[in-house]
C-alpha positions in Angstrom: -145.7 -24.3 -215.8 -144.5 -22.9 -212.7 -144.5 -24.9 -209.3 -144.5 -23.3 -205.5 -142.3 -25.0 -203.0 -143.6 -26.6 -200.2 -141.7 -24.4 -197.6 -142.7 -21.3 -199.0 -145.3 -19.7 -196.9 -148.3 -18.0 -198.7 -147.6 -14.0 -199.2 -150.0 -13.1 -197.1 -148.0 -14.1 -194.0 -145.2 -13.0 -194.9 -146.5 -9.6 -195.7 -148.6 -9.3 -192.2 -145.4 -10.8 -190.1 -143.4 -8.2 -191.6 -146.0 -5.4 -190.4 -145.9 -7.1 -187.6 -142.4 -7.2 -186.9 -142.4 -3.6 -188.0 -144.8 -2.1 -185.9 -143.1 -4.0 -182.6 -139.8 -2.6 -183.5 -141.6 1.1 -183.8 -143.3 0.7 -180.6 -140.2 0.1 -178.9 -138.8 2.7 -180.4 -140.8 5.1 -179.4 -140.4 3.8 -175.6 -137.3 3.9 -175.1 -137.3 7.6 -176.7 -140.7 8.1 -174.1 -138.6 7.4 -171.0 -134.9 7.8 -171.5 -134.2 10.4 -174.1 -136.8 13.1 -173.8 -138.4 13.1 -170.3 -138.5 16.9 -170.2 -139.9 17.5 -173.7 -143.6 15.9 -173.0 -146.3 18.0 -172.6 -148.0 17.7 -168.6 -150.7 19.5 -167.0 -149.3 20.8 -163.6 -151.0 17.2 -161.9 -149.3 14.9 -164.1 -146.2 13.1 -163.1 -143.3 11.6 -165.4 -143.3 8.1 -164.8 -140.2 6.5 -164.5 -139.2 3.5 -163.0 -142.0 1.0 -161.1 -144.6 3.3 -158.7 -141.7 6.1 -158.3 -142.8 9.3 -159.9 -141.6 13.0 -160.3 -144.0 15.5 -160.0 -144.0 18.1 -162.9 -144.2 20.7 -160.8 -141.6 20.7 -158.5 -139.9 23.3 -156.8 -137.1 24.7 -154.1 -138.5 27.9 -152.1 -140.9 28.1 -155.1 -138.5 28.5 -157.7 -139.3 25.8 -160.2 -136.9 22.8 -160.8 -136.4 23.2 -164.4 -133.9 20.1 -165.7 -134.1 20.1 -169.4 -130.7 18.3 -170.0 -131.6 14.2 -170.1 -128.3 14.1 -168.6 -129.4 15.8 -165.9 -133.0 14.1 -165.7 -131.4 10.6 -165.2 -129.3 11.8 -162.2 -132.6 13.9 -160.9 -134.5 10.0 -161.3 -131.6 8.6 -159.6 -131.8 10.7 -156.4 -135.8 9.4 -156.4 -135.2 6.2 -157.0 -132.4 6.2 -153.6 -135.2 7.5 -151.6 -137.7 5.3 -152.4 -134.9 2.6 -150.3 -136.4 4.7 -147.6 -139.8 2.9 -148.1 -139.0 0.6 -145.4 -137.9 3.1 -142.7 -140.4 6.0 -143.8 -142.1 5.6 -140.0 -139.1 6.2 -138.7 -137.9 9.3 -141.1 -141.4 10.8 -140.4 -141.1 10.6 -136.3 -137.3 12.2 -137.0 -139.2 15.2 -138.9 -142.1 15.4 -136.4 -139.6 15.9 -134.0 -137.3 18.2 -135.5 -138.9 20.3 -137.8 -140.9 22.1 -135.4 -137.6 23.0 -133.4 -135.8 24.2 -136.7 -138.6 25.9 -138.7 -139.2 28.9 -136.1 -135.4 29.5 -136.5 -135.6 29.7 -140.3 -138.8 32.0 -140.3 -137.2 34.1 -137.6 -134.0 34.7 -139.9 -136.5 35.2 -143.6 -135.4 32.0 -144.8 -137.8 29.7 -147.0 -139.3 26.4 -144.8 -137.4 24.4 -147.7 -134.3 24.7 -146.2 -135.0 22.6 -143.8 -134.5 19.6 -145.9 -130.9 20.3 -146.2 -130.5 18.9 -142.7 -132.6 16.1 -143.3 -129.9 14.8 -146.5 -127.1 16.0 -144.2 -127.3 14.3 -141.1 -130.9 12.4 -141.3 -131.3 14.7 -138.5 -129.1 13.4 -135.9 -125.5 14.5 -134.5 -123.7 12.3 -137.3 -119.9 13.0 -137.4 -118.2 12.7 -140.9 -114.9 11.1 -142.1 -114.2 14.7 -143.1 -114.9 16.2 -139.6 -118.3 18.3 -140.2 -120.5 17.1 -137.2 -124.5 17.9 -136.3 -127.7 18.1 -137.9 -126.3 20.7 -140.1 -122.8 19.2 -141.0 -120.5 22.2 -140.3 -116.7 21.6 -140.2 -114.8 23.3 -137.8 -113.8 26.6 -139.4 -117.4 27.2 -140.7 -118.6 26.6 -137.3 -116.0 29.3 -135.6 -116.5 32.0 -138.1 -120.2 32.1 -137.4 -119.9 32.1 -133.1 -120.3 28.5 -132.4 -118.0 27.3 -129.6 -115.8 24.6 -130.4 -113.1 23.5 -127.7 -111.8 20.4 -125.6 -115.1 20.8 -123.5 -118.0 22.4 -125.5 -119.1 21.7 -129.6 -122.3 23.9 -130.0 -122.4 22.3 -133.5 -124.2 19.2 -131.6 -126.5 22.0 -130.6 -129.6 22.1 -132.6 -131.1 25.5 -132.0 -127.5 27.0 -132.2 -126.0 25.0 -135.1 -129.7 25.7 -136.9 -128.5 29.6 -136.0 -125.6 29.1 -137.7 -126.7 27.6 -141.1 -128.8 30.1 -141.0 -126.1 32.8 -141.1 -124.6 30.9 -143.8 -127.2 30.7 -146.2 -128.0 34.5 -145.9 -124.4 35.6 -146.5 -125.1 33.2 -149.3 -128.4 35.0 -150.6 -127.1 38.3 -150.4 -124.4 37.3 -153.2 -126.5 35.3 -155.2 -129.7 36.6 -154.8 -131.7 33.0 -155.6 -132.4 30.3 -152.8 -131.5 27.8 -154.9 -128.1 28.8 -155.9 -127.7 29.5 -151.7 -128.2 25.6 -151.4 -125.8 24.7 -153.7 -123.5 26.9 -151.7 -124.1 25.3 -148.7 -122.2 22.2 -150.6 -119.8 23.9 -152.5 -118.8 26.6 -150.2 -120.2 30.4 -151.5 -116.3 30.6 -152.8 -116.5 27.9 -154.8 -119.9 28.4 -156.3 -119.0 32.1 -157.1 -115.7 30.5 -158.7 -118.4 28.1 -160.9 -120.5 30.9 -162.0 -117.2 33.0 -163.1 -115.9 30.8 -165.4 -119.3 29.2 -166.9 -120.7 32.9 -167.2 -124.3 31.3 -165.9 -126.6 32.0 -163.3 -129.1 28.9 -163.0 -128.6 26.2 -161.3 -130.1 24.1 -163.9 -127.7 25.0 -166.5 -124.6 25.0 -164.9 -122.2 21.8 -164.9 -121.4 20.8 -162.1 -119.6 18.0 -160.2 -121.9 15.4 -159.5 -122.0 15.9 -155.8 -123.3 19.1 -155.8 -125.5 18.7 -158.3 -126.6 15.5 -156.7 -127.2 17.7 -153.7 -129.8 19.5 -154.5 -131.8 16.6 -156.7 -131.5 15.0 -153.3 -133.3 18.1 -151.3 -135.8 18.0 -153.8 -136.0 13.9 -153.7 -136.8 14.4 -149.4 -139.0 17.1 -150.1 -141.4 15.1 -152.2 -141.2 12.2 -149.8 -142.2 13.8 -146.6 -144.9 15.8 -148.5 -146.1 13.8 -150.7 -145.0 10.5 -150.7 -147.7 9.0 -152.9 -145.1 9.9 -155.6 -143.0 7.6 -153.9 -146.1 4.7 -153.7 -146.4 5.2 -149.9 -151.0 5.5 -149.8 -150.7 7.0 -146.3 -150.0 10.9 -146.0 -148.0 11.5 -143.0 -150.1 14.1 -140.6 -147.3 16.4 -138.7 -148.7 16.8 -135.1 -147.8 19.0 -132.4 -144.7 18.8 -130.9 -145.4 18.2 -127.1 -142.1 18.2 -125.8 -141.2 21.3 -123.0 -137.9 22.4 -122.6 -136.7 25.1 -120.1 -134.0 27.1 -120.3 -131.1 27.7 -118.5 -128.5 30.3 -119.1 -124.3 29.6 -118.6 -122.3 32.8 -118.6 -119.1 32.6 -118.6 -117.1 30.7 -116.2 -116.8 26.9 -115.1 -119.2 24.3 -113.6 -119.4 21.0 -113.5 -122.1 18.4 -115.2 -122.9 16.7 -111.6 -123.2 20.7 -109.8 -125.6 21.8 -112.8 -127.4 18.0 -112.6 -128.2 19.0 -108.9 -128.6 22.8 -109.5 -131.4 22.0 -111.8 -132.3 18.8 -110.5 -132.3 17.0 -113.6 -130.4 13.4 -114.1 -127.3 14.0 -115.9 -128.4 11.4 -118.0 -130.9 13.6 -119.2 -128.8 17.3 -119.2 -126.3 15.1 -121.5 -129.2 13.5 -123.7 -130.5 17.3 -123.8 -127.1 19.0 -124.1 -125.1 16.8 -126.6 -122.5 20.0 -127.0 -121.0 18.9 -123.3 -118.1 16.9 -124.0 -117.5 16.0 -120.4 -118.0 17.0 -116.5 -116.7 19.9 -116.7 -118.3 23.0 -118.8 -116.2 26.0 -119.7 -118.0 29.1 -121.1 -115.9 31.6 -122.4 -115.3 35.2 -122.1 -118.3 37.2 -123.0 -120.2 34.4 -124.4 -123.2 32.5 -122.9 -125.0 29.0 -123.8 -128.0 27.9 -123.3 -128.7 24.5 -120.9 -132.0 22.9 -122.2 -134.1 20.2 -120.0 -138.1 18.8 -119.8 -139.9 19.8 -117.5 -141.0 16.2 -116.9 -137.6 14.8 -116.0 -139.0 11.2 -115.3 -140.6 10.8 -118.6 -138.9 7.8 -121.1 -137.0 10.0 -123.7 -135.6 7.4 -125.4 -136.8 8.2 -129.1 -134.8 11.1 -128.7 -131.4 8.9 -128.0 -130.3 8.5 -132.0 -131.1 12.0 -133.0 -128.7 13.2 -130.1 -126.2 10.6 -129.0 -123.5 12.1 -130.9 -122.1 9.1 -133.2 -119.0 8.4 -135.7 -121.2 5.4 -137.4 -124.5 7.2 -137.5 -122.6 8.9 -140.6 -121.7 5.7 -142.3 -125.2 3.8 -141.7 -126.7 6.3 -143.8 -128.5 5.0 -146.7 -127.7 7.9 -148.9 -124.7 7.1 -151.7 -123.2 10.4 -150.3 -123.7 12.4 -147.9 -122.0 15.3 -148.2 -120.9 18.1 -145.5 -120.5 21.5 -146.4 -117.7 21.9 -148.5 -115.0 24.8 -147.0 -111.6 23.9 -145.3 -111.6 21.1 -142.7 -109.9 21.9 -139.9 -107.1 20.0 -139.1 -106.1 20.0 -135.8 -109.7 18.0 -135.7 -107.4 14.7 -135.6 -108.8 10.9 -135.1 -108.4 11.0 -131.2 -110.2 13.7 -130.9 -113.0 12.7 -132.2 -112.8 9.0 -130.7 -112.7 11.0 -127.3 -115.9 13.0 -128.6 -117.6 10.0 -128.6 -116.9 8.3 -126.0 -117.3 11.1 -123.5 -120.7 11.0 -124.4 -121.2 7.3 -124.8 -124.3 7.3 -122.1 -127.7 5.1 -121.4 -130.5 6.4 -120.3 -132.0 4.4 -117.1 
């Protein structure tokens, strides 16, 4: 005769636990392989997105200058959700991102059509600098982060009086400059972004030795590479931040600010003179002009510089204070893990006092 034990459960429980068990452990599985291992392998119609971490998503179709973002390295994806997932710390601040864009774009986007560069390319000022006159530990300085030397070989004045890299429609000029001489090696806009990082030596260097020519397959340093998921990370999040879980679309209105002009050539004046000349506040020639570095203004020889003011001198133009007011901690309040400037020889005679007398010559209120 046999006899069953008391503690042993019938068969039938034991054989539907184990299914049980079984079919968890396969489920989880096959997460884990969904989300981390094989992002760029799932099939998606060009509206789906790859989900990823809580109400962040990627789109599928993403692209720089309408060449498509192709990342088929999971390596690469999980850097790419990484430069999503530090934008989305921008949730809280996205009102004030937008009002930086609605501000600035429309000054910088004529200036990139004007030279036949894609409207993309404006985001690389937006990861630089968050659009404002942010000076670097490293020395690069503006909305478009040049350094010295870069800033020199492409006509901008730099001297104890003047830095035209705080000047948005001239430094804009002078990116520009840089990313053709880029394009005309490289011939693909998103290899002439990279440069802008890596300096066009240094990416020319990359593509040498790795015998490649797409972005997507080269290896990279993770700052540059980092650099570009970024542009693509802002682009997404000014145009359509639902990806980000942001409901409202941000509507770009028309810039309503009017600036005259006013021409230097070359010589001396001083800030007060040109205050009264124009009758402006200096206040607001110094909030307009963030390139004077004190009272007195030096053009050079065969150069000239443009003076910009309102026409509406009396008007409150205090939103346009952090954008301008050139500042050595703007740089390191940026949210950003890194921000990096463009990547060519920093000059060095760009010392520490320098650039503490930088800002403090500038270190105005407006009334």
């Amino acid at each position: 005769m046999t006899f069953t034990s008391k503690n042993t459960p019938p068969k039938f429980i034991s054989y539907t636990s184990l299914t049980l068990m079984w079919l968890i452990a396969f489920c989880f599985t096959y997460y884990l392989f969904f989300i981390y291992v094989k992002p760029n392998t799932l099939k998606q119609s060009t509206n789906s997105a790859v989900f990823f971490s809580g109400k962040i998503k990627i789109p599928a179709n993403l692209n720089f200058c309408g060449e498509d973002a192709k990342i088929k390295n999971p390596k690469q994806f999980k850097k790419f959700q990484k430069e999503f997932i530090n934008q989305s710390l921008w949730e809280n601040k996205i009102n004030s991102l937008y009002a930086k864009a609605q501000r600035w774009f429309p000054v910088i986007e004529p200036i990139l059509k004007k030279n036949n560069i894609p409207e993309d390319f404006k985001y690389i000022a937006l990861v630089e600098s968050k659009l404002s006159n942010a000076v670097s530990p490293m020395g690069a300085a503006g909305f478009w982060q040049l350094v010295p030397t870069t800033a020199s070989n492409y006509n901008l004045i730099i001297n104890s009086n003047i830095d035209q890299r705080y000047d948005v429609v001239a430094s804009t000029e002078a990116a520009c400059k840089h990313f053709l001489d880029a394009y005309k090696l490289f011939n693909n806009w998103t290899l002439t972004a990279a440069a802008y990082n890596t300096g066009i030596g240094g990416l020319q260097s990359i593509l040498k030795n790795q015998g490649k020519v797409n972005f997507y397959t080269l290896k990279l340093n993770y700052e540059t590479e980092s650099f570009i998921y970024r542009i693509l990370s802002y682009k997404t999040l000014i145009e359509s931040p639902h990806y980000f879980g942001i409901k409202t679309k941000f509507k770009f209105k028309k810039n309503n600010l009017k600036l005259k002009k006013y021409i230097l050539k070359e010589g001396a004046i001083t800030l007060s003179n040109l205050a009264k000349e124009l009758k402006c506040p200096k206040t607001i020639l110094k909030l307009f002009n963030p390139w004077i570095l004190n009272d007195e203004i030096i053009v050079p020889s065969a150069k000239t510089i443009i003076v910009y003011f309102p026409n509406d001198v009396k008007k409150d133009y205090s939103e346009y204070y952090d954008d301008l007011f050139i500042n050595n901690n703007t740089y390191n309040e940026l949210k950003d893990p890194i921000i990096l400037p463009l990547q060519e020889q920093t000059d060095s005679s760009l010392n520490k006092t320098k650039t503490e007398n930088v800002k403090d010559s500038l270190n105005v209120r407006l009334n």
